[in-house]
C-alpha positions in Angstrom: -33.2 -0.3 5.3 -33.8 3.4 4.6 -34.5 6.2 6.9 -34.7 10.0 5.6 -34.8 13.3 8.2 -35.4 16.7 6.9 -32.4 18.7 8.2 -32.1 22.7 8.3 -29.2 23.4 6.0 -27.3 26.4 7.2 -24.6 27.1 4.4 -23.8 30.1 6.0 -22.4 28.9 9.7 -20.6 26.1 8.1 -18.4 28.3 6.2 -18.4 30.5 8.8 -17.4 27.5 11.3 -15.0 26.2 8.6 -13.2 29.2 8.3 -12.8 29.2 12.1 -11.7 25.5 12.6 -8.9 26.7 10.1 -7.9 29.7 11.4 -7.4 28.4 14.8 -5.8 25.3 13.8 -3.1 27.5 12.1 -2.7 29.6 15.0 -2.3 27.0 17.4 0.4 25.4 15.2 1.9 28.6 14.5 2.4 29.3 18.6 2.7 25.6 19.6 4.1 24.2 16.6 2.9 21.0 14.9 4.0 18.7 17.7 1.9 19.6 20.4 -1.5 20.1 18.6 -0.8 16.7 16.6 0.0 14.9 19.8 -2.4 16.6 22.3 -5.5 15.2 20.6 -3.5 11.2 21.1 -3.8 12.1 25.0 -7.2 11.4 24.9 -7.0 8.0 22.9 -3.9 7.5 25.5 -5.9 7.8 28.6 -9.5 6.2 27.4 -7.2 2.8 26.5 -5.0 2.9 29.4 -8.7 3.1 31.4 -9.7 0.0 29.5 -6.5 -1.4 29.7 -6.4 -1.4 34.1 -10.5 -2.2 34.0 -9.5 -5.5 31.2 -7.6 -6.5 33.9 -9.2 -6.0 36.7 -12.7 -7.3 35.3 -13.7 -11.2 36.1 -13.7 -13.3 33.0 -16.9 -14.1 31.7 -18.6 -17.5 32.5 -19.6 -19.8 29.5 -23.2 -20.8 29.3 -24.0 -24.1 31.2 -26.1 -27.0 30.2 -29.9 -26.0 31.1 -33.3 -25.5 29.5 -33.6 -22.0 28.0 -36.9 -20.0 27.4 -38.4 -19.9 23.8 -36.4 -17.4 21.6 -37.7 -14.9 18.9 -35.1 -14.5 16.5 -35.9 -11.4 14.2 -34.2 -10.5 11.3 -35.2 -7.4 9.2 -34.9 -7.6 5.7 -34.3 -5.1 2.9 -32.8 -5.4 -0.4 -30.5 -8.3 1.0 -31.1 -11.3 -1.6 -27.0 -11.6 -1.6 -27.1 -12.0 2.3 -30.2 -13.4 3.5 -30.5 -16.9 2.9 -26.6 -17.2 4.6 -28.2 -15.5 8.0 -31.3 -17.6 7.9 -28.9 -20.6 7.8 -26.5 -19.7 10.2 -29.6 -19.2 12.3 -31.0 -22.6 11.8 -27.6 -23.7 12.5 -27.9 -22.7 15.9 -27.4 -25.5 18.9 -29.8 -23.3 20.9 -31.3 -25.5 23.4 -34.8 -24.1 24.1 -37.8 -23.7 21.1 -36.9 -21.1 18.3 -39.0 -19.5 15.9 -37.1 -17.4 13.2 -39.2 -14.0 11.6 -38.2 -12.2 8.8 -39.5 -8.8 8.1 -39.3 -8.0 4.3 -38.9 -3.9 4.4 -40.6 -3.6 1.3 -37.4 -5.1 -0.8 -37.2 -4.5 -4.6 -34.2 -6.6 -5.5 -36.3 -9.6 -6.0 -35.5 -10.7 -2.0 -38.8 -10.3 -1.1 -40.4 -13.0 -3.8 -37.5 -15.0 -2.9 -37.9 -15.5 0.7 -41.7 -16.9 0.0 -40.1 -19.9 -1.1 -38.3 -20.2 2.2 -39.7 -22.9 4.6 -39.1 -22.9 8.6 -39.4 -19.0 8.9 -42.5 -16.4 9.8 -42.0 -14.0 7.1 -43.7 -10.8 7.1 -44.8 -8.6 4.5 -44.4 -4.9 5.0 -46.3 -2.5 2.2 -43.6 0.2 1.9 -40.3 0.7 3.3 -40.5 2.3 6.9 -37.1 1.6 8.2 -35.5 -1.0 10.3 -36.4 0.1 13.7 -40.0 0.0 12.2 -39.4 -3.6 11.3 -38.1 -5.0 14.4 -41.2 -3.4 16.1 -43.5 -4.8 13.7 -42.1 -8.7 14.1 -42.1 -8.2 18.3 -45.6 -7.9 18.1 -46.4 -10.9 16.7 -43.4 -12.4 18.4 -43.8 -15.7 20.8 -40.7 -16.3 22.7 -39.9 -14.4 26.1 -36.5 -13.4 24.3 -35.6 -11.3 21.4 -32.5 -11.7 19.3 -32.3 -9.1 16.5 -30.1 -10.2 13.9 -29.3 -8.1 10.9 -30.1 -9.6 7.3 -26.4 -9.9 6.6 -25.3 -10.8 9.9 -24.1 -14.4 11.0 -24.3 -15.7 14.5 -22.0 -18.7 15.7 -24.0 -21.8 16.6 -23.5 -21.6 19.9 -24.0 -17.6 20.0 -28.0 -17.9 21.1 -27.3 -19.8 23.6 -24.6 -18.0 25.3 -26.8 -14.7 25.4 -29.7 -15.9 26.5 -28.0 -18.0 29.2 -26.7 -14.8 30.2 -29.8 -12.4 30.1 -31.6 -15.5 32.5 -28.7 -14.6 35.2 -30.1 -11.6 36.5 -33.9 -10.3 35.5 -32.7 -6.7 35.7 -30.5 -7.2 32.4 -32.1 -5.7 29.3 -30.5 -6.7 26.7 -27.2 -8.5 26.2 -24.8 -7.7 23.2 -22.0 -9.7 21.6 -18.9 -10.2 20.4 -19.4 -8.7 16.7 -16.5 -9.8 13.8 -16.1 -8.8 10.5 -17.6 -11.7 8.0 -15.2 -12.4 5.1 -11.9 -9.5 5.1 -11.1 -10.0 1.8 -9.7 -6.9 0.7 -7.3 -4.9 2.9 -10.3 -2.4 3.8 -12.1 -5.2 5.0 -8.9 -6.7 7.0 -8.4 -3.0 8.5 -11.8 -2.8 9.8 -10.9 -6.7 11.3 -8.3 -5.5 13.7 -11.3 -2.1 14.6 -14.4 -5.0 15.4 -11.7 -6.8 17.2 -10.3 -4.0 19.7 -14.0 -2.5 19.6 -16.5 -5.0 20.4 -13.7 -7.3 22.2 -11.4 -5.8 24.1 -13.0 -2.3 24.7 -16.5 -3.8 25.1 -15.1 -5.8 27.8 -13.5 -3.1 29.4 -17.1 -1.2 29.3 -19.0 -4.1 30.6 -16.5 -3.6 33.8 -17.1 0.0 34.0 -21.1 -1.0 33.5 -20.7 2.0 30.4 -21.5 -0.1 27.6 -23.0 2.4 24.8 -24.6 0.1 21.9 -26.2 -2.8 21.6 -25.2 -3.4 18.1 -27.4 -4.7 15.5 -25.6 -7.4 13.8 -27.0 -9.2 16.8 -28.5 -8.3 20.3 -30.4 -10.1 22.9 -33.4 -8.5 24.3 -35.9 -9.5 27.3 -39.3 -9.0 25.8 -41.0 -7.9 28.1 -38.6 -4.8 28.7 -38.5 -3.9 24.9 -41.9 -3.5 25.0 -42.1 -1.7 28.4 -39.8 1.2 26.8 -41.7 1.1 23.9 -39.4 -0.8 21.5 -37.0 0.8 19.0 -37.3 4.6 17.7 -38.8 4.6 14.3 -37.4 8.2 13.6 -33.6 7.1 14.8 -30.8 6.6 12.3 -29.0 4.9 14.9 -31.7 3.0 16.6 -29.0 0.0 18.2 -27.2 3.6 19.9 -30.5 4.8 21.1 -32.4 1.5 22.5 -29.3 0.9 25.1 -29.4 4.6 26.1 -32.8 4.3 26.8 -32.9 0.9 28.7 -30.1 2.3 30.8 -32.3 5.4 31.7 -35.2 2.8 32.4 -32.9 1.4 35.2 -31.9 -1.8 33.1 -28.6 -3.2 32.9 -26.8 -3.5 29.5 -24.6 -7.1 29.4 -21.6 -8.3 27.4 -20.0 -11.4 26.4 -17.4 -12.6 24.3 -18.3 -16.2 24.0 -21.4 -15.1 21.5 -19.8 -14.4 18.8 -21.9 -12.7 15.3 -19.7 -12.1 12.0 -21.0 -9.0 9.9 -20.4 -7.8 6.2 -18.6 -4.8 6.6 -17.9 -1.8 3.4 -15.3 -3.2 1.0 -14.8 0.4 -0.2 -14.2 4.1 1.0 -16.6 5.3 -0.1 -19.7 3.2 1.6 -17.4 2.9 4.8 -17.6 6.6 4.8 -21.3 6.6 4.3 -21.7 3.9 7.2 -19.2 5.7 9.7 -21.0 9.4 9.3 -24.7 7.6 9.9 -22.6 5.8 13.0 -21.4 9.5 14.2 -24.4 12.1 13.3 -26.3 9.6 15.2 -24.6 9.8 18.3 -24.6 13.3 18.1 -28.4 13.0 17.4 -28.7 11.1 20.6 -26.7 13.6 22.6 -29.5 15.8 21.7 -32.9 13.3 22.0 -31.4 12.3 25.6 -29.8 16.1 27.1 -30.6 14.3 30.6 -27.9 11.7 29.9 -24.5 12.8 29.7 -22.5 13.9 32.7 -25.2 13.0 34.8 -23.7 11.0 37.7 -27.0 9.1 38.0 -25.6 6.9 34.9 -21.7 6.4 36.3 -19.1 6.4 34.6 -21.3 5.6 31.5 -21.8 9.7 31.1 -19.1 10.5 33.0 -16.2 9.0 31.6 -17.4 6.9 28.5 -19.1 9.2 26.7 -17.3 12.5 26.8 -14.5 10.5 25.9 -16.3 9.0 23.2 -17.1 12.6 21.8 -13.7 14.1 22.3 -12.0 11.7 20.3 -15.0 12.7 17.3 -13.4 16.6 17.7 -9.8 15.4 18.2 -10.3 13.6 14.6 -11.6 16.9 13.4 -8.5 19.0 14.7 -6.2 16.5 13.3 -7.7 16.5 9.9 -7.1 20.1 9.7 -3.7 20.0 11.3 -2.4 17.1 8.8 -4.4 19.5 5.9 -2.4 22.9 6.9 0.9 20.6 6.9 0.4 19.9 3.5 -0.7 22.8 2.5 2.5 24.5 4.2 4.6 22.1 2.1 3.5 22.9 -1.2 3.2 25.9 -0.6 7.1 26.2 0.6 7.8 24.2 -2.7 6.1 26.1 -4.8 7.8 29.1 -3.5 11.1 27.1 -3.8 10.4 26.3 -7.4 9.7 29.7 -8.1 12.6 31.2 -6.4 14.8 28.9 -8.5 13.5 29.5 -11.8 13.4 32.8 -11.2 17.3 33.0 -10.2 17.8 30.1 -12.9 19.5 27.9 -10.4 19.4 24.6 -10.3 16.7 22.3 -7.7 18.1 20.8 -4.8 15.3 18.8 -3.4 15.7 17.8 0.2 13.7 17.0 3.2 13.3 20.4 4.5 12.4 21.2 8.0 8.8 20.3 8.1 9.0 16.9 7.2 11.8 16.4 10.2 8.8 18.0 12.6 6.4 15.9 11.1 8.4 12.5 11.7 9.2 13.5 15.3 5.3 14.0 15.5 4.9 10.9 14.5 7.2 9.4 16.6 5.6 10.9 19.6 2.1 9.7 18.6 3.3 6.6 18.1 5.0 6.1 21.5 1.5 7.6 22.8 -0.1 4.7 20.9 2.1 2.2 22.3 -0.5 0.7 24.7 -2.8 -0.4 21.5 0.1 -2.6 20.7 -1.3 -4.5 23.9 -5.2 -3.9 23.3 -4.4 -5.6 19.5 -2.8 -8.8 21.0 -5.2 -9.0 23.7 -8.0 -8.7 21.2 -6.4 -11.3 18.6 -6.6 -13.5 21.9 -10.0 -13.3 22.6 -10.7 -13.6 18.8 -8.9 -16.6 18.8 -6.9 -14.8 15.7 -3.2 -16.3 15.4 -1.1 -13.3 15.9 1.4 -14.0 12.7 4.1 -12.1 11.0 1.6 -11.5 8.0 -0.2 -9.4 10.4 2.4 -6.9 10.8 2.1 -4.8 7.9 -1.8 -4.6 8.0 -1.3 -3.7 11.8 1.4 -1.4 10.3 -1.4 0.1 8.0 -4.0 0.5 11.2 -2.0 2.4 12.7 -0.3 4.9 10.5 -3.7 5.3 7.7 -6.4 4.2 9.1 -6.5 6.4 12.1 -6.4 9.3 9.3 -9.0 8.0 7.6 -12.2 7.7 10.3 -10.5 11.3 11.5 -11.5 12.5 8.3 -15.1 11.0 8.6 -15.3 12.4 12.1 -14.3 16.0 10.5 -17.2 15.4 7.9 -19.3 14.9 10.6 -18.9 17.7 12.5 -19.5 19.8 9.1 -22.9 17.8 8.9 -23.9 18.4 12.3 -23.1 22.1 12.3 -24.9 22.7 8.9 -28.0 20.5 10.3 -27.9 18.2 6.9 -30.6 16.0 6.1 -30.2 12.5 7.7 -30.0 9.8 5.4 -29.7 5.8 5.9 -30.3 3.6 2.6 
């Protein structure tokens, strides 16, 4: 799918801003010292998962779906560009023990990689031709129109649901006619490459363990696209998905939540996903995931810390955002270390060949503050030790000793990594970028 919004550039403020993220950075760390402002930002992180940790075990485990008849299900799946995914989501789709009629639609988004001529030849799906690209929200609006069934699933085009993972949702939207939509338990399809195996362990802890812990705090954010669950009737009451959105999964559950509807969860339907096998397109995928929340913030003022929604906009999100800034004062923190270091070597280097000594390279005092930083941090982390083996449980993942190092990885790069696509983020959002999804 591809989505473009004009933005308002302004070059100016962001230097401006950049300049002032940096010089206050450095001043912190030249009054606190690297320690504090490295560690202070892991408080938050430290207090969202202990949260999650008390509300995991507090919260009731979710019941299975039980033998009954089920209403007749609309299973849409938008389409564009995806000839190397497709035909595996229609089958995993067919594959489906659902026990109630079925009808599958696929919206070809105006594909030109030869997927749209190839999904004529497909038999047992409503396929449906859109003239030009108009984005996915656009498509999933288009197919609920012509839609029959009294449920929705959305499913993305390289997205594939377990047999058993329509029956599980649906069986749990029927429970209670004041649920909306119900999301699921969303894995990463095929980690092989150790990007792939890092974001693993981050769909594990995110949509398992922490997406249980915000079904007990009723504070559930997303309901994500690889595949949702959606009454009908209420999609259409709110007016179905935002066409102009670059996060339109983000924005639908906001908005059924401010329609009064309640946003479900379970683990036992369970959706595998391609995910980016390199930096570069995770980076991509991560800032659309992050401008759009910020974009959201904006579209629905009315929403956060209003105690009308709970602990939703009281706790959920401002934590969620505060973690998004924490990853952009740690990118500069971790930036002026290094900058700090060369420069001190350089100095060093200079001072030596200008006295024609000879180099004694040692460890120096800022890599001792930086270890005992990360020490610290890593004691602070401690309870995501728990949330990992609590999410490789209800993954049913064997936790093995060949896990170690790529756990070892999660912690100590990865973290640095989506701080750095946070910081980007925040750049965007000050300079008011265009907003781009293709």
């Amino acid at each position: 799918m591809s989505l473009y919004l004009k933005g308002e550039p302004r070059p100016i403020l962001t230097l401006m801003t950049l300049i002032a993220v940096g010089v206050i950075i450095g001043m912190l760390i030249k009054s606190v010292g690297y320690f504090w402002v490295i560690v202070i930002p892991n408080l938050f992180a430290l207090a969202l998962t202990l949260v999650m940790l008390l509300a995991y075990m507090e919260s009731d485990a979710v019941k299975r779906a039980e033998n009954r008849a089920l209403p007749r299900l609309s299973v849409i799946i938008p389409s564009y560009n995806s000839k190397s995914t497709i035909i595996g989501c229609i089958d995993s789709i067919r594959g489906s023990d659902y026990p109630g009629e079925m009808e599958i639609l696929v919206v070809d988004d105006g594909s030109k990689d030869g997927s749209r001529e190839m999904l004529k030849g497909v038999k047992g799906i409503r396929l449906i031709l859109m003239d030009v690209n108009r984005g996915k929200a656009s498509a999933i609006n288009s197919a609920v129109k012509v839609a029959t069934g009294e449920v929705v699933a959305c499913v993305d085009s390289d997205s594939y649901p377990e047999p058993n993972a329509f029956r599980e949702g649906v069986s749990m939207l029927m429970d209670n006619q004041n649920i909306g939509v119900v999301t699921c338990f969303i894995r990463v399809a095929n980690p092989d490459n150790i990007l792939k195996r890092l974001q693993d362990i981050e769909y594990l802890t995110g949509f398992g363990f922490f997406q249980l812990g915000a079904r007990f705090l009723d504070a559930i954010t997303v309901a994500p696209g690889p595949t949702s669950i959606f009454r009908r009737a209420v999609l259409e009451e709110v007016g179905g998905f935002d066409e102009q959105n670059i996060t339109e999964d983000l924005e639908i559950a906001w908005r059924l939540r401010k329609h009064g509807y309640d946003i479900e969860y379970t683990p036992h339907a369970v959706s595998y996903t391609e995910v980016p096998g390199d930096v570069y397109s995770l980076m991509k995928q991560r800032v659309r995931w992050y401008r759009g929340k910020f974009f959201n913030i904006r579209k629905h003022q009315d929403v956060l810390f209003n105690q009308k929604y709970g602990l939703f906009s009281m706790f959920v999100l401002p934590f969620s955002f505060s973690a998004e800034l924490s990853g952009v004062a740690l990118s500069f923190s971790f930036l002026y270390i290094i900058a700090n270091q060369l420069s001190w070597t350089a100095q060093y280097v200079w001072s030596m060949l200008a006295l024609g000594g000879q180099f004694v390279f040692g460890t120096g005092g800022i890599v001792a503050v930086s270890m005992s930083t990360l020490v610290m941090s890593l004691m602070l982390m401690s309870p995501w030790f728990v949330v990992i083996y609590l999410s490789y449980l209800m993954g049913n993942k064997k936790f093995t000793l060949t896990e170690i190092p790529i756990i070892g990885l999660f912690f100590l790069f990865y973290g640095l990594i989506i701080s750095a696509f946070y910081c980007i983020t925040f750049f965007k959002e000050v300079n008011r970028s265009d907003y781009t999804w293709k």
